[in-house]
C-alpha positions as CSV (number, residue, x, y, z in Angstrom):
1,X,0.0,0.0,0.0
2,X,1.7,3.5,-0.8
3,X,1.6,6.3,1.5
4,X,1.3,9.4,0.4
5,X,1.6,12.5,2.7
6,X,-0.4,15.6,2.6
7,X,1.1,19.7,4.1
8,X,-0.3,21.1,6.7
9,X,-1.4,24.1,5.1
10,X,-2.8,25.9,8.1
11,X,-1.7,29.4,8.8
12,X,1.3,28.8,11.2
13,X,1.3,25.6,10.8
14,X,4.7,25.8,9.5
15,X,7.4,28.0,8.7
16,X,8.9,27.9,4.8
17,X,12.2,26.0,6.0
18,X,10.1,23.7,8.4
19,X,7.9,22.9,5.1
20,X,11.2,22.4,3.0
21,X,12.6,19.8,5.6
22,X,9.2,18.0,5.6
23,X,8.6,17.3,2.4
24,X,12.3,16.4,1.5
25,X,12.2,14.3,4.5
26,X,9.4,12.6,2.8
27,X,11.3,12.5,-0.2
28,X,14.0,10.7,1.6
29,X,11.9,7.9,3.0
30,X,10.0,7.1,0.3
31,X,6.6,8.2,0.4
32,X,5.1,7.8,-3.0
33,X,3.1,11.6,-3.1
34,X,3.1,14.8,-1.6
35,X,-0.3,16.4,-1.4
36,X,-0.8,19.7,-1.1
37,X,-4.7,21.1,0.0
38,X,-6.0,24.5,-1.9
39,X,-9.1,25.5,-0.1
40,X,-8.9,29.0,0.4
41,X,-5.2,29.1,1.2
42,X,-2.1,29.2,-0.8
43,X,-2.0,27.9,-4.6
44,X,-1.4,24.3,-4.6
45,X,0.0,24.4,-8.1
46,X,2.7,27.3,-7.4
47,X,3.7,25.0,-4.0
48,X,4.1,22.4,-5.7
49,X,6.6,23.7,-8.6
50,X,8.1,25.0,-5.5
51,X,9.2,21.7,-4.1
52,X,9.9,20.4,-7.8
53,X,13.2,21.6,-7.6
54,X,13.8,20.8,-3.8
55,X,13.0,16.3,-4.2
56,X,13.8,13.9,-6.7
57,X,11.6,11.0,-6.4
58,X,8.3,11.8,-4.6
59,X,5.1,12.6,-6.6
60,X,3.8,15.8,-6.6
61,X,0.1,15.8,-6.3
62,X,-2.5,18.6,-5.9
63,X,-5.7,17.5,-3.2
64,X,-7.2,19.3,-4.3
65,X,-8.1,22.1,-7.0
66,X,-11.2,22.8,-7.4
67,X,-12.8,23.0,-11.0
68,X,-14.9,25.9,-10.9
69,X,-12.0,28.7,-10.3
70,X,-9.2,27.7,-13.5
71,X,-11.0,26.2,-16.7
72,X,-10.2,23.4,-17.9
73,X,-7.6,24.8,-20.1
74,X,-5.9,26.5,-17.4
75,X,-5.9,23.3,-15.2
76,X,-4.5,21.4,-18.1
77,X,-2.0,24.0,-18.6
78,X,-0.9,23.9,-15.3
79,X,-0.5,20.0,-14.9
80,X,1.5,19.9,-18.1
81,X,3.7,22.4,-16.9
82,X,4.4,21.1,-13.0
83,X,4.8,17.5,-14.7
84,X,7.5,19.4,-17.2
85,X,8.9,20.7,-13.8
86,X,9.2,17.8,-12.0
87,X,10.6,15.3,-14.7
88,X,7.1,13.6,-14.7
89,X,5.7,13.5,-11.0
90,X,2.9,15.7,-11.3
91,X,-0.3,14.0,-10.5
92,X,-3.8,16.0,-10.4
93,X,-5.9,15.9,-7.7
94,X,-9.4,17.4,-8.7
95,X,-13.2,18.1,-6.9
96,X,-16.0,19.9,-7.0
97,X,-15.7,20.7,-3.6
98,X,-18.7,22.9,-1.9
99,X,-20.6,26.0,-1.7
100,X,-18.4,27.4,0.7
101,X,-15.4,27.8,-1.2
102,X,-17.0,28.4,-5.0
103,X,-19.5,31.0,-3.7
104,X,-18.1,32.4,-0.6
105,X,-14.6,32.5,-1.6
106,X,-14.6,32.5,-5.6
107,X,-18.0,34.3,-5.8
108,X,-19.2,32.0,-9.0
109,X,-22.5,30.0,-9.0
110,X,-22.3,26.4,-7.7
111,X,-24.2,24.5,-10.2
112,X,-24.0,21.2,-12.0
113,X,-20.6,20.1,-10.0
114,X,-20.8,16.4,-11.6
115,X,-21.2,17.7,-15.2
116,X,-18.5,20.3,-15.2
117,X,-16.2,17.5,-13.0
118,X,-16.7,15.1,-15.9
119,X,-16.5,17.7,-18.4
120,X,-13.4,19.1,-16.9
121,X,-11.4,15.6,-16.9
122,X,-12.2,15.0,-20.5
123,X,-10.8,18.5,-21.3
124,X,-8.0,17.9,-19.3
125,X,-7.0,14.7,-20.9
126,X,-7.6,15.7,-24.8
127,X,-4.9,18.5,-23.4
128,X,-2.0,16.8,-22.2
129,X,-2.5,14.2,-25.5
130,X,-2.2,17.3,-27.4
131,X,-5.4,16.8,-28.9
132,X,-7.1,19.8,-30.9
133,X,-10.1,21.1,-28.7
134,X,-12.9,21.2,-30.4
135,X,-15.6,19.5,-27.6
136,X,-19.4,20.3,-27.1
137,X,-20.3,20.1,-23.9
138,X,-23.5,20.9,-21.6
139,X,-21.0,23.0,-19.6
140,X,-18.0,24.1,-21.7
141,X,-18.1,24.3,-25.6
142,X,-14.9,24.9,-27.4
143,X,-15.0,25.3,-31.4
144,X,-11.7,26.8,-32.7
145,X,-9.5,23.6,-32.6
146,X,-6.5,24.6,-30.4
147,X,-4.3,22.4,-28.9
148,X,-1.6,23.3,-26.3
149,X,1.9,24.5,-28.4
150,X,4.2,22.9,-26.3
151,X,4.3,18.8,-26.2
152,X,3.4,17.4,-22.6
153,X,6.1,15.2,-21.1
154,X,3.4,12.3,-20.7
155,X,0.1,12.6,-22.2
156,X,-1.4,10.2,-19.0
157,X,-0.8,12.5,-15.8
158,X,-3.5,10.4,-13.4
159,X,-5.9,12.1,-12.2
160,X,-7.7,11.4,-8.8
161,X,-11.2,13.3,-7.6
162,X,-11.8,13.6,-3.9
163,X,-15.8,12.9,-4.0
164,X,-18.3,11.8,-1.6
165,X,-22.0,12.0,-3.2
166,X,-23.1,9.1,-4.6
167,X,-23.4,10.2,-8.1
168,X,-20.1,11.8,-7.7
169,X,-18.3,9.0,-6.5
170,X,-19.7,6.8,-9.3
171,X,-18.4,9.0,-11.7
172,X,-15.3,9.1,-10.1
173,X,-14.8,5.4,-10.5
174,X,-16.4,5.7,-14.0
175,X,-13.5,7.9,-15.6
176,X,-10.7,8.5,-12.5
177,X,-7.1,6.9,-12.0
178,X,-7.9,7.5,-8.2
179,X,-11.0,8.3,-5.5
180,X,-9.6,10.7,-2.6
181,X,-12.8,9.6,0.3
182,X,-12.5,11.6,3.5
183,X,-14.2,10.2,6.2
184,X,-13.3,6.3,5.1
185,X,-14.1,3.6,7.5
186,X,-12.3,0.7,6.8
187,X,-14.7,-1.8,8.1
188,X,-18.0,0.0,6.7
189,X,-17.0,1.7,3.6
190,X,-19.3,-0.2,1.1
191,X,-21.9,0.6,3.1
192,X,-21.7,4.2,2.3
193,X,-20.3,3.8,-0.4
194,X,-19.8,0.4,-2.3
195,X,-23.2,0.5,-4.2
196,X,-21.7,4.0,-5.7
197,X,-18.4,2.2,-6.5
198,X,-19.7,-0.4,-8.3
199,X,-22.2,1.2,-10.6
200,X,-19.0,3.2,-11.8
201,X,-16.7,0.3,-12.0
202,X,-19.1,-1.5,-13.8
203,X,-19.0,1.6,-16.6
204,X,-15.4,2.2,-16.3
205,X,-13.4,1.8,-19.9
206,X,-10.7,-0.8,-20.3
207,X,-8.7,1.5,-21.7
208,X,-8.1,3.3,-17.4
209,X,-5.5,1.2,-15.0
210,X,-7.5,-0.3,-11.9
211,X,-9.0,2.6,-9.3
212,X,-6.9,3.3,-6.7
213,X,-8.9,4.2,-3.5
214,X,-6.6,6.4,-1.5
215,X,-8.4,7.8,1.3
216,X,-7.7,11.1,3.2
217,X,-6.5,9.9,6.7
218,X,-5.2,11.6,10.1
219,X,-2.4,9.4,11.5
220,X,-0.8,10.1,14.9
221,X,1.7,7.6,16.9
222,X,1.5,8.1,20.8
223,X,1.4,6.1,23.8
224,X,-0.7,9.1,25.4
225,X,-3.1,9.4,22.4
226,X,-6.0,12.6,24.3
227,X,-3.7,15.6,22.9
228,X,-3.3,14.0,19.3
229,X,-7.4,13.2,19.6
230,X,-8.3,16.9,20.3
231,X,-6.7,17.6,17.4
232,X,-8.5,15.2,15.3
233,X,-11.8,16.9,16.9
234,X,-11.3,19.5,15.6
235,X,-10.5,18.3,12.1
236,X,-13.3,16.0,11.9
237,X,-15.7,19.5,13.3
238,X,-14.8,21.7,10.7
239,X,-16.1,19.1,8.1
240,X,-18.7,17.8,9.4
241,X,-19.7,21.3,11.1
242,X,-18.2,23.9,8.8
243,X,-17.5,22.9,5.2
244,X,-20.5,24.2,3.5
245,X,-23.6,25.6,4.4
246,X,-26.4,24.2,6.5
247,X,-28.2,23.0,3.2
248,X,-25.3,21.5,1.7
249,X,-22.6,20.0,3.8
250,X,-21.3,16.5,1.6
251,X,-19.3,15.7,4.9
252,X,-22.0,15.7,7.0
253,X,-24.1,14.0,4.9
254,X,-21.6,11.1,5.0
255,X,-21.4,11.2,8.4
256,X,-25.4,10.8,8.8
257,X,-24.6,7.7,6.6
258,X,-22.0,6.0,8.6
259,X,-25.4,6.2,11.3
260,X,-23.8,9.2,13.4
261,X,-26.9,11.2,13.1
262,X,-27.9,13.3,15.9
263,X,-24.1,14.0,16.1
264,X,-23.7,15.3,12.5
265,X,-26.6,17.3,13.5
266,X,-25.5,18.6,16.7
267,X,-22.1,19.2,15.4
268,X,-22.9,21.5,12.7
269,X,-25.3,23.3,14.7
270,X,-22.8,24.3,16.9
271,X,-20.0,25.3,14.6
272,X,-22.4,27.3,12.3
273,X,-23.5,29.5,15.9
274,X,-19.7,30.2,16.3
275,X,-18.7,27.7,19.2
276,X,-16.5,26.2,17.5
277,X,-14.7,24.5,20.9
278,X,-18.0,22.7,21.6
279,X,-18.4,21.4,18.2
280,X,-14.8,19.7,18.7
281,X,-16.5,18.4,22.1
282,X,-19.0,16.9,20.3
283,X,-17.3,14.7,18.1
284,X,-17.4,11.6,19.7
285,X,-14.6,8.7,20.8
286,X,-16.2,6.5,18.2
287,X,-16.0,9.1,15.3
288,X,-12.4,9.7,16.0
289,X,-11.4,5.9,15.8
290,X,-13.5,5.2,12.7
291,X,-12.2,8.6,10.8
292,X,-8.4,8.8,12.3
293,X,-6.0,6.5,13.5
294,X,-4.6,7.6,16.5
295,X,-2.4,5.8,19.3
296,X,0.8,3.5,19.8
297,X,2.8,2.0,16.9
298,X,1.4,-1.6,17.2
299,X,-2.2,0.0,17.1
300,X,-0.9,2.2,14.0
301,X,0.0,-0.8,12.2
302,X,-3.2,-2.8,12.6
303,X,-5.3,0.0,11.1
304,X,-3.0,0.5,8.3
305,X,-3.3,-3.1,7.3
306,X,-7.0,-3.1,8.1
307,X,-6.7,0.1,5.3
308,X,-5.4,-2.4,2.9
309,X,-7.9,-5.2,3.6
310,X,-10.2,-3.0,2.8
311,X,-9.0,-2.7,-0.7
312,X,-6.8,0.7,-0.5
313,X,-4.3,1.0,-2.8
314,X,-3.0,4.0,-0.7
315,X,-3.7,6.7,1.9
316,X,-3.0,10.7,1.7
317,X,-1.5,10.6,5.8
318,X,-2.1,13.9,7.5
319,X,0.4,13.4,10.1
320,X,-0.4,14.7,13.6
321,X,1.9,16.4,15.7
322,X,2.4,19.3,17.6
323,X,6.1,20.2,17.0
324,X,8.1,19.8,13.7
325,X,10.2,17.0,15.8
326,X,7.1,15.2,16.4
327,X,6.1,15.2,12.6
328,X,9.5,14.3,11.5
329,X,9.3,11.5,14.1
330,X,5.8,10.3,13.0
331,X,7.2,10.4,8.7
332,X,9.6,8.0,9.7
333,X,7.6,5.8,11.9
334,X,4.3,5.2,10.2
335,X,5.8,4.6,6.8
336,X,7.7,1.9,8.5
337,X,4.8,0.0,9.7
338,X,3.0,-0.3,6.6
């Protein structure tokens, strides 16, 4: 199973030399990606052409970009480009994502995510095979037959789609290299999401490698796991509490499918009145151990195999701790338990 590891990407979280000796540490030990998150923070793209020149092996992987804010053009652009960059490591990590960030942050209409996600990845591919772009599409239509003048260094970059709706996830396994889940059980996935998985798989063209499910995943390694679990809390609340509005909240919604209802509920209504502390308070000891994996090594290395019994061809580890030491520690100690 291949790890790959996602940067903190928090204001503070890290200072540029502190992000530069992560990720090369990474480098060093051999985890296959680096992830780097968008939101409404940095620009993954421009981190990631950043670090290009600082690694040799690691991929270089964006989780994710949006596909509302950069047409399709502009995404394929970009992805041609980082994977000139990086001497063919670029991988592109792409969602709809939510409300939140399209209207409150971009200001453009949220409307027909699954349409423009598929539109988007067909774009995207015709572009790095240097195809001319003439394309019809319910959301994009593009007549005058350009194609991109400079010649990709591989016409395959994968691409993986962080999705969680039903419908989205089906497509996702319909045309992706890769799912990104968040909020993946190892034990009850397919009951949130196996019926979804299948309808796509059972579309998907023999021309695409097998999926790769690589789910989003907080890892810590401690004997005295409650500091390393408040911090999961407060993850897991901003999801389920504050990505997206009341009416549309896609992490919430899976939460209310993995059966923690009146939590989901009382989570989000706390986060959207502003106490943010007691949302954290609300996630409960069960949500932390089905949606993180936080305590000893031993412990560490039953749920990673229990990840890969589950049919993961890798995780994106978010690794929890509270000083650069302690994340340096934890790069070197989970990737060897897997």
């Amino acid at each position: 199973m291949k790890l790959g590891v996602t940067l903190p990407y928090a204001e503070g979280a890290m200072t540029r030399a502190e992000m530069v000796e992560f990720v090369q540490a990474a480098d060093r030990l051999g985890y296959d990606t680096l992830w780097v998150p968008e939101a409404w923070t940095y620009d993954a793209f421009m981190l990631l052409a950043s670090m290009a020149e600082l690694t040799e092996r690691i991929k270089l992987g964006t989780s994710i970009v949006n596909v509302y804010s950069r047409t399709p053009a502009l995404i394929g652009q970009s992805t041609a480009t980082l994977d000139a960059l990086s001497g063919g490591r670029a991988v592109l990590g792409l969602g709809a994502s939510g409300p939140q960030v399209i209207e409150g942050w971009h200001g453009m209409q949220y409307s027909k995510p699954l349409q423009r996600t598929r539109e988007t990845i067909e774009i995207v591919r015709m572009i790095l095979r240097r195809e001319r772009l003439v394309y019809d599409g319910e959301v994009f239509q593009l007549g005058m037959g350009l194609k991109l003048i400079n010649h990709p260094l591989r016409p395959d970059v994968p691409m993986f789609v962080a999705s969680l709706g039903p419908r989205n996830v089906a497509m996702t396994a319909e045309l992706a290299e890769g799912w990104i889940p968040v909020l993946f059980s190892p034990e009850r996935w397919r009951q949130v999401f196996g019926e979804a998985v299948d309808e796509g798989l059972a579309k998907r063209s023999s021309d695409l490698p097998p999926l790769e499910i690589t789910p989003s995943v907080s890892i810590g390694i401690t004997d005295a796991p409650q500091a390393a679990a408040t911090i999961a809390r407060f993850g897991l609340a901003l999801y389920i509490g504050g990505m997206g509005s009341r009416e549309h909240n896609f992490y919430n919604e899976v939460a209310r499918r993995y059966g923690y209802v009146e939590e989901a509920a009382e989570i989000q209504d706390l986060f959207l009145s502003g106490d943010k502390g007691a949302a954290a308070e609300r996630v409960s000891d069960a949500m932390v151990d089905e949606f993180s994996v936080i305590g000893p090594e031993g412990y560490v290395k039953e749920r990673l195999a229990a990840f890969k019994e589950a049919g993961c061809a890798g995780l994106l580890v978010s690794v929890i701790g509270m000083s650069q030491r302690q994340r340096l520690e934890a790069l070197e100690k989970i990737i060897a338990l897997v």
